[in-house]
VOPARO-639582 format. One record per residue (C-alpha): x, y, z; chain; residue in one letter; residue number from 1. Coordinates in Angstrom, 1 decimal, padded with zeros to 4 digits. Example, Ala and Ser with C-alpha at 12.3 -4.5 7.8 and 13.67 -1.06 7.14 Angstrom:
+--------+--------+--------+--------+--------+-----+
:     px :     py :     pz : chaine : residu : num :
+--------+--------+--------+--------+--------+-----+
:  012.3 : -004.5 :  007.8 :      A :      A :   1 :
:  013.7 : -001.1 :  007.1 :      A :      S :   2 :
+--------+--------+--------+--------+--------+-----+
***
This chain:
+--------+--------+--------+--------+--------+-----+
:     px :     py :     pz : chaine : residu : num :
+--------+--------+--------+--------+--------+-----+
:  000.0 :  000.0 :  000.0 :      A :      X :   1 :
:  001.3 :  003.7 : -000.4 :      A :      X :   2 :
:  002.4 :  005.4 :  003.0 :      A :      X :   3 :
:  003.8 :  008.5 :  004.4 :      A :      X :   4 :
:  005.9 :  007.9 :  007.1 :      A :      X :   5 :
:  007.8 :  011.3 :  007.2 :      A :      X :   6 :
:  006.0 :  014.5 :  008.1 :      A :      X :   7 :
:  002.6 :  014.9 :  006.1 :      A :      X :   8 :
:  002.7 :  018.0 :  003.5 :      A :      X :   9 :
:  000.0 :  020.1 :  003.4 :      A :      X :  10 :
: -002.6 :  019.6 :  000.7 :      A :      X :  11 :
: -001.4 :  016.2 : -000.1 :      A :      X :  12 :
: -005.2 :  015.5 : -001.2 :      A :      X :  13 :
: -006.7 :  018.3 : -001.2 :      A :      X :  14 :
: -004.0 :  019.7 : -003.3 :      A :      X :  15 :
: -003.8 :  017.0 : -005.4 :      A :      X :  16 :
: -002.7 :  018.1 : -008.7 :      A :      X :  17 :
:  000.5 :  019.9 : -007.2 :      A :      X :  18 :
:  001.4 :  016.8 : -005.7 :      A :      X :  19 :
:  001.4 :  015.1 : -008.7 :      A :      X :  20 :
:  003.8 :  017.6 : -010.3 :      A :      X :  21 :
:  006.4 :  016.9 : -007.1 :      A :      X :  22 :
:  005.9 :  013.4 : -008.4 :      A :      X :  23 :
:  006.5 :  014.0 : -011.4 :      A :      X :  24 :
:  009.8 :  015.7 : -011.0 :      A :      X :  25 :
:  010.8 :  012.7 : -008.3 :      A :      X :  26 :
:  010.6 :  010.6 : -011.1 :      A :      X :  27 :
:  012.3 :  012.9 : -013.3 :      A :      X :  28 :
:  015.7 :  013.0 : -011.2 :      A :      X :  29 :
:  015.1 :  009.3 : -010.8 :      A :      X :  30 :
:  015.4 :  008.6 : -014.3 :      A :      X :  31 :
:  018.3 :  011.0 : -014.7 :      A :      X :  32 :
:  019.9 :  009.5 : -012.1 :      A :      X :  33 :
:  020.0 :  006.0 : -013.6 :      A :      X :  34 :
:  020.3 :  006.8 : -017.2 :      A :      X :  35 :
:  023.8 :  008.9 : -016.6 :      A :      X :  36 :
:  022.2 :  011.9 : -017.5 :      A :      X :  37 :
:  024.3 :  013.2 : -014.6 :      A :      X :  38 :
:  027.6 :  012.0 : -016.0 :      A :      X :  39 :
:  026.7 :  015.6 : -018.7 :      A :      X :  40 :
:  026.5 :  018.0 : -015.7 :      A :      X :  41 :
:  028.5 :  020.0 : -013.7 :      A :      X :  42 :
:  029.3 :  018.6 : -010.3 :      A :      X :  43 :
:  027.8 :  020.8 : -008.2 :      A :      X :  44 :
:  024.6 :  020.7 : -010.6 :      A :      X :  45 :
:  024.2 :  017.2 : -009.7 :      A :      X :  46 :
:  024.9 :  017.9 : -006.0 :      A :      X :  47 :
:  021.9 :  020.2 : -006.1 :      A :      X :  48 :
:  019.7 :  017.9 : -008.0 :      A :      X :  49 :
:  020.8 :  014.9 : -005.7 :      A :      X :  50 :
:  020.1 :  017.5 : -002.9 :      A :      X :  51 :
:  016.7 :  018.0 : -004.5 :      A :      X :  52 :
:  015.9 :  014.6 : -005.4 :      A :      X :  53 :
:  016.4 :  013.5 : -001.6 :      A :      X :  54 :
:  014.2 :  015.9 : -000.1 :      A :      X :  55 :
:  011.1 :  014.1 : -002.7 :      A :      X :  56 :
:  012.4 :  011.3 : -001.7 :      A :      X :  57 :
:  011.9 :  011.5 :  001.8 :      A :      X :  58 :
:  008.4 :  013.2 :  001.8 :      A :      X :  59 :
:  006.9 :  011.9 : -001.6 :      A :      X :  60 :
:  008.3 :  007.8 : -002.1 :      A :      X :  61 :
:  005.7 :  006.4 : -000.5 :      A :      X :  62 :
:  002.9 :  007.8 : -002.7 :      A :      X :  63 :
:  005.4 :  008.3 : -005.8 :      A :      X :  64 :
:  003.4 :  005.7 : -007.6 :      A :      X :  65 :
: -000.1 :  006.8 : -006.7 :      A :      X :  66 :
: -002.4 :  007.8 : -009.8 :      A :      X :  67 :
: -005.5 :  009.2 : -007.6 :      A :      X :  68 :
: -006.7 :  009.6 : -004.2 :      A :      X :  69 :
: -007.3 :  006.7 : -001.9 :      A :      X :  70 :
: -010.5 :  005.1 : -000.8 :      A :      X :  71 :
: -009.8 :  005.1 :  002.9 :      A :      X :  72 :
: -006.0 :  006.0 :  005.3 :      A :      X :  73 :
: -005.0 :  004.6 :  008.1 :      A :      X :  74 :
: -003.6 :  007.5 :  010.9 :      A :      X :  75 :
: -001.9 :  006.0 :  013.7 :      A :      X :  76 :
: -002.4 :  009.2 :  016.0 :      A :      X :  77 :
: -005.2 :  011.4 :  015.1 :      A :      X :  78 :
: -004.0 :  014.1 :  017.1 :      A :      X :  79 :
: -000.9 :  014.7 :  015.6 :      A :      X :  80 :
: -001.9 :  014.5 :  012.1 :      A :      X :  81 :
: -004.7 :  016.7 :  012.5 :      A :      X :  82 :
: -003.6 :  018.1 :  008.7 :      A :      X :  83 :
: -004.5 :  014.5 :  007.4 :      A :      X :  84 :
: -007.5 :  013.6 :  009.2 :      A :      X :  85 :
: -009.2 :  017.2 :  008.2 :      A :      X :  86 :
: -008.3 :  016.9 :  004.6 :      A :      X :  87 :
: -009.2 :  013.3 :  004.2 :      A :      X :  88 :
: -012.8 :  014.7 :  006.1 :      A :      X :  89 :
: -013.2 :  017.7 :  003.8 :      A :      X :  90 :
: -012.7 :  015.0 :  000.5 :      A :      X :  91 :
: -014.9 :  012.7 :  002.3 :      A :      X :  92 :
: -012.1 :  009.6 :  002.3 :      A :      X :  93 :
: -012.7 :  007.4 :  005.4 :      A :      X :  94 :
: -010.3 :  007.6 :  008.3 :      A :      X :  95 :
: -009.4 :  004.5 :  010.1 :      A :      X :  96 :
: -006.9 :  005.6 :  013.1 :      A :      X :  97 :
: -005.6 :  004.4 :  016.8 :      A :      X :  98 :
: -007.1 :  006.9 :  018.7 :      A :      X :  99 :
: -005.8 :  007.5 :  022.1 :      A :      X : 100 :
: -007.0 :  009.5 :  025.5 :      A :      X : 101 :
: -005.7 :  012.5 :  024.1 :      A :      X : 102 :
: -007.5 :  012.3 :  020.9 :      A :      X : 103 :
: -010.8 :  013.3 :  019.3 :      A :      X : 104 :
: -012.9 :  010.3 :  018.8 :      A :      X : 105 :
: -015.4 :  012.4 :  016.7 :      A :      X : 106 :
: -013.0 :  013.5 :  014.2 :      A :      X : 107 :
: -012.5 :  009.6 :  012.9 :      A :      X : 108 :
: -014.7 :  007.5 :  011.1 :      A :      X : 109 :
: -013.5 :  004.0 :  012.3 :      A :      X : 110 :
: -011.8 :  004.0 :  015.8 :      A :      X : 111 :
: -009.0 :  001.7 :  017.1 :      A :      X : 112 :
: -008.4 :  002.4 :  020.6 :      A :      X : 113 :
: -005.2 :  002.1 :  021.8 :      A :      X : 114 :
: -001.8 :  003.6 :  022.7 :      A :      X : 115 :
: -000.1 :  005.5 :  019.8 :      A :      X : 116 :
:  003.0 :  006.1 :  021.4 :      A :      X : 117 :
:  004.8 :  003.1 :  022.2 :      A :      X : 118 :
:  006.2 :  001.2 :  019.2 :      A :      X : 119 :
:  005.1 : -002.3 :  020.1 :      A :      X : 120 :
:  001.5 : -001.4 :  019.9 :      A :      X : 121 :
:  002.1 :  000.9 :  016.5 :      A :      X : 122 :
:  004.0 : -002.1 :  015.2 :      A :      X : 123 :
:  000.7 : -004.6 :  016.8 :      A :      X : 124 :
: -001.6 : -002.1 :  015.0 :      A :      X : 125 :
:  000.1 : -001.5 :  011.7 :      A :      X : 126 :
:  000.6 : -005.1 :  011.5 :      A :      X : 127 :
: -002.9 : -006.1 :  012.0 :      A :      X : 128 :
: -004.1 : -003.5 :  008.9 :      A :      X : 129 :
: -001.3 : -004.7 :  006.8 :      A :      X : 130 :
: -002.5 : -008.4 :  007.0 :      A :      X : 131 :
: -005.9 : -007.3 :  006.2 :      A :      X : 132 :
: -005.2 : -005.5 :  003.3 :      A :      X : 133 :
: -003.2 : -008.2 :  001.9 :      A :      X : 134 :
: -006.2 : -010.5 :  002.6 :      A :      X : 135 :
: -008.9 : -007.9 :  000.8 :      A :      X : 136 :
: -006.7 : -007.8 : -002.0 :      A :      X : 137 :
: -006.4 : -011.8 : -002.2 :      A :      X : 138 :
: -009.9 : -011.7 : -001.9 :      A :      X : 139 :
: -010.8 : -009.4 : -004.4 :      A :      X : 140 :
: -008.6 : -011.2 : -006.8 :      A :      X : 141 :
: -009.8 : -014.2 : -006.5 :      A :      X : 142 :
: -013.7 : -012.9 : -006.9 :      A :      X : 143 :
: -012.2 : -011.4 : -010.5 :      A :      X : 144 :
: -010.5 : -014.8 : -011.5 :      A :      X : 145 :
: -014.0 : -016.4 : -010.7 :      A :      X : 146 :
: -015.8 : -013.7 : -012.8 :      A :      X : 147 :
: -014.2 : -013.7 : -015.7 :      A :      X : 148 :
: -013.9 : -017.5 : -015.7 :      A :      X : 149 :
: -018.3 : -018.1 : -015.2 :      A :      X : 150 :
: -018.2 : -015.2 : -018.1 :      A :      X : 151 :
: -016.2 : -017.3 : -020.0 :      A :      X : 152 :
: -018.2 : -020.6 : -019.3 :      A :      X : 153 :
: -021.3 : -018.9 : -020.1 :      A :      X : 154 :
: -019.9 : -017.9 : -023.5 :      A :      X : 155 :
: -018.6 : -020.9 : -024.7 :      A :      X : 156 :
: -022.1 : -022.3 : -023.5 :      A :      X : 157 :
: -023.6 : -020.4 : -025.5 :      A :      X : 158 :
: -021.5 : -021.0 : -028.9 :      A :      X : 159 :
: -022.0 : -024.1 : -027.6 :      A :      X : 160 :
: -025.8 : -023.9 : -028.2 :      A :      X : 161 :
: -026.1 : -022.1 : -031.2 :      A :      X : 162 :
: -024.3 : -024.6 : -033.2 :      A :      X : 163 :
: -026.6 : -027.2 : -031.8 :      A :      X : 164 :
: -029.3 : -025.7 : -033.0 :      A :      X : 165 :
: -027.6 : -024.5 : -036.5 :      A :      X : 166 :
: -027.1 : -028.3 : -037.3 :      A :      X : 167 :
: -030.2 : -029.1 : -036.1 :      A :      X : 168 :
: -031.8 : -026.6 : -038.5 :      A :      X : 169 :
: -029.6 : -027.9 : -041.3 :      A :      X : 170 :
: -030.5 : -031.5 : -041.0 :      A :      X : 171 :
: -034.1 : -031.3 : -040.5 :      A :      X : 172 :
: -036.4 : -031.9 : -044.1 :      A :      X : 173 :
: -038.5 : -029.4 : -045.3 :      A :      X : 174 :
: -042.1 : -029.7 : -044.1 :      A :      X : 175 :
: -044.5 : -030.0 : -046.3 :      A :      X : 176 :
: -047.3 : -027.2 : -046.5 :      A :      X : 177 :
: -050.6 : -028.6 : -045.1 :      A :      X : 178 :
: -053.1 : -026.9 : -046.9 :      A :      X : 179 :
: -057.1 : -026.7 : -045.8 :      A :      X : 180 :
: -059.5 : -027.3 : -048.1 :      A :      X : 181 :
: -062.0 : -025.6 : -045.9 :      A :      X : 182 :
: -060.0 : -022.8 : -045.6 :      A :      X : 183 :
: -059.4 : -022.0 : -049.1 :      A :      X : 184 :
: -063.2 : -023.2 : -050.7 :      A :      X : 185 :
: -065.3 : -022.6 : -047.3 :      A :      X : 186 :
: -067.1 : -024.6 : -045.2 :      A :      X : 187 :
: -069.6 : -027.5 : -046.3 :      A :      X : 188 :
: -069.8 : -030.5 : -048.5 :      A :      X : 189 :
: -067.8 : -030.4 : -052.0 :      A :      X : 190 :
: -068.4 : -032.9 : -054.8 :      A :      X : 191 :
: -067.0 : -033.5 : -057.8 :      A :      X : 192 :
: -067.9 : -031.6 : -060.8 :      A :      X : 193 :
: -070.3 : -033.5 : -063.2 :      A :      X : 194 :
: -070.3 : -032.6 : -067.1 :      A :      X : 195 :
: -073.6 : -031.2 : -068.3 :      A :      X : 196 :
: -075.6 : -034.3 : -070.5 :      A :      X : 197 :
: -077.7 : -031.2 : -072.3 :      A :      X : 198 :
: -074.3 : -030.3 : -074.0 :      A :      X : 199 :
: -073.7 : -030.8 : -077.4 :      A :      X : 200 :
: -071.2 : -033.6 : -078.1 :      A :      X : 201 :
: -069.2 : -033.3 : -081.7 :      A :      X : 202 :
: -070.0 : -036.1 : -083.6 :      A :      X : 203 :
: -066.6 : -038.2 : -085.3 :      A :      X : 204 :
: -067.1 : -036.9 : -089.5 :      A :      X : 205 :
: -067.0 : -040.2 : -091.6 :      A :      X : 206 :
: -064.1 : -040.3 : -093.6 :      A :      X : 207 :
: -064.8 : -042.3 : -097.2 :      A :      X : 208 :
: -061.5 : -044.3 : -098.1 :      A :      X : 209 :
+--------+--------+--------+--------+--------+-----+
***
């Protein structure tokens, strides 16, 4: 997860766009630093930029690869990082801190109390959030593996089916139409046509041989 564990600058979230410019010049002299870009300067141009690049370092390392605010932080004492707690209330981000007697209990959305000064119950605490985080993340992993595998099922399923009924369709004759009589002449009783006796039949001409 992405920490501060040096002192907390002000308008890290609620100034969040000049943050992100820090950031971007952190990894800026990070790159320089690695690609010898520094080898092509002056010496005491790198000492200033290695001067610079420490002071992001220690304040902005933690966060360096954070694209956007969080969902939630974790404060271990409330009261000293009032500067957190009040910007993370003004964005309306959840605050999950140890809160001790000298604290404000009103100020935090979910409470832990317990001792924020002595270091085996920070390292208790810390612990303890760590391990669940890791677990969430497990968790929500796993629920993505299983939905993308049922959508998968459910399309092959369904490929599955319409080829099923594609060869059925293919392999079944055509029917032949039924047609009603009753439909087409009308209802009742329908006989045969009989020829008219009263008509003339042609008589066969003799022929003389």
């Amino acid at each position: 997860m992405f920490y501060v564990n040096q002192r907390w600058l002000g308008g890290l979230l609620t100034n969040w766009v000049t943050v992100q410019k820090s950031v971007k010049r952190l990894k800026e002299l990070d790159d320089m630093a690695t690609d010898g870009r520094y080898e092509l300067l002056p010496k005491k141009e790198v000492i200033k930029l290695e001067r610079e690049r420490k002071h992001l370092q220690a304040n902005l390392a933690g966060i360096k690869e954070m694209s956007h605010l969080p969902d939630s932080i974790f404060v271990i004492d409330s009261n000293k990082e009032q500067i957190a707690v009040r910007e993370a209330r003004k964005l309306g981000i959840p605050v999950v801190a140890v809160v001790d007697t000298n604290c404000d209990p009103s100020e935090v959305d979910y409470v832990i109390p317990g001792n924020d000064d002595a270091l085996r119950a920070i390292r208790l605490f810390t612990s303890k959030i760590s391990e669940s985080i890791a677990e969430g993340a497990q968790l929500m992993t796993d629920k993505q593996v299983a939905e993308m595998s049922a959508a998968a099922d459910r399309a092959q399923a369904a490929q599955e089916a319409a080829a099923i009924d594609l060869q059925a369709e293919e392999a079944a004759p055509e029917a032949a139409e039924d047609i009603n009589m009753e439909e087409v002449l009308g209802p009742g009783i329908h006989k045969k046509p009989v020829a008219n006796e009263d008509a003339e039949v042609p008589k066969a001409e003799s022929q003389t041989v």
